[in-house]
Wavefront OBJ file of the C-alpha trace (Angstrom):
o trace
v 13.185 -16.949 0.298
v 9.951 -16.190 -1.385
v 9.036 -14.733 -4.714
v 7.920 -11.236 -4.774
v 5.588 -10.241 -6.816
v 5.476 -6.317 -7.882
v 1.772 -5.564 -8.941
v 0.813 -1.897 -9.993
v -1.660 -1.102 -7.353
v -2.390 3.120 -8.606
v -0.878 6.286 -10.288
v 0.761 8.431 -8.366
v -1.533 11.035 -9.582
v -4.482 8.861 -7.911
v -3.638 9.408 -4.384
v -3.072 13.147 -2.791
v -1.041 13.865 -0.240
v -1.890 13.448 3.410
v -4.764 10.335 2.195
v -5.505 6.902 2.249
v -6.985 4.986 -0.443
v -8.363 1.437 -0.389
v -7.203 -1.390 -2.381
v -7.316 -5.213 -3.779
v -4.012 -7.174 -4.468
v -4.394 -10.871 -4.962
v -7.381 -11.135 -2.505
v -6.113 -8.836 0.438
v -7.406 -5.608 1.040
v -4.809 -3.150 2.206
v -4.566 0.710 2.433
v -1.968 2.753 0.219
v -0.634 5.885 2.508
v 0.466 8.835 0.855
v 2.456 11.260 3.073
v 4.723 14.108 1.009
v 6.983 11.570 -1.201
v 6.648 8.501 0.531
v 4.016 5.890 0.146
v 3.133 2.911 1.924
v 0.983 0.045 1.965
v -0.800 -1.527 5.305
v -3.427 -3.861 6.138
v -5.593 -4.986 9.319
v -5.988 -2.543 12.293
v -8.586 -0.324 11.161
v -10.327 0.344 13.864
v -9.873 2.836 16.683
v -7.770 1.780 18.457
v -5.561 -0.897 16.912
v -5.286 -3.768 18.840
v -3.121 -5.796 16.433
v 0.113 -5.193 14.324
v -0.031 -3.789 11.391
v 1.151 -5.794 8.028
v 3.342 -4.030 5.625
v 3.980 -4.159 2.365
v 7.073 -3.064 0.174
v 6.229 0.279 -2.043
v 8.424 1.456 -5.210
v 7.424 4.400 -7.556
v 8.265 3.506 -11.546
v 7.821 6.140 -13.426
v 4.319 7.439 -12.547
v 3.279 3.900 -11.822
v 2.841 2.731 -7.674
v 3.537 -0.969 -7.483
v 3.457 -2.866 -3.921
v 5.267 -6.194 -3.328
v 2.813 -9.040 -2.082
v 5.117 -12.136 -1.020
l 1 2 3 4 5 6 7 8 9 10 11 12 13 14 15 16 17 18 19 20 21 22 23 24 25 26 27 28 29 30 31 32 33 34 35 36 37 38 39 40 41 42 43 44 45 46 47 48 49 50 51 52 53 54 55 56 57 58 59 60 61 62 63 64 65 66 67 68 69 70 71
């Protein structure tokens, strides 16, 4: 099993409801999705239309802090 590293990635005052904003964790470049209370994190497919999966990546809220898991 791998190590997973929680890295702080926004506030959750940086990111509005309903939009996407563009990020840099440990050399990948992945989106953080806010929609209502949940958040997630995805990278690749970004163009229209997506020919390949989608990666995910774990989300938690601490506090006021948005932290995604990068194995």
């Amino acid at each position: 099993m791998h190590a997973v590293n929680w890295t702080r990635v926004a506030g959750t005052d940086d990111l509005l409801d309903g939009k996407v904003l563009p990020i840099e964790v440990t050399g990948r470049k992945p989106a953080l999705h806010r929609v209502g209370d949940a958040w997630f994190c995805t990278g690749k497919g970004m163009g229209a239309p997506v020919t390949e999966a989608l990666r995910t990546y774990a989300v938690k809220i601490e506090g006021s802090d948005v932290l995604v898991a990068i194995p």
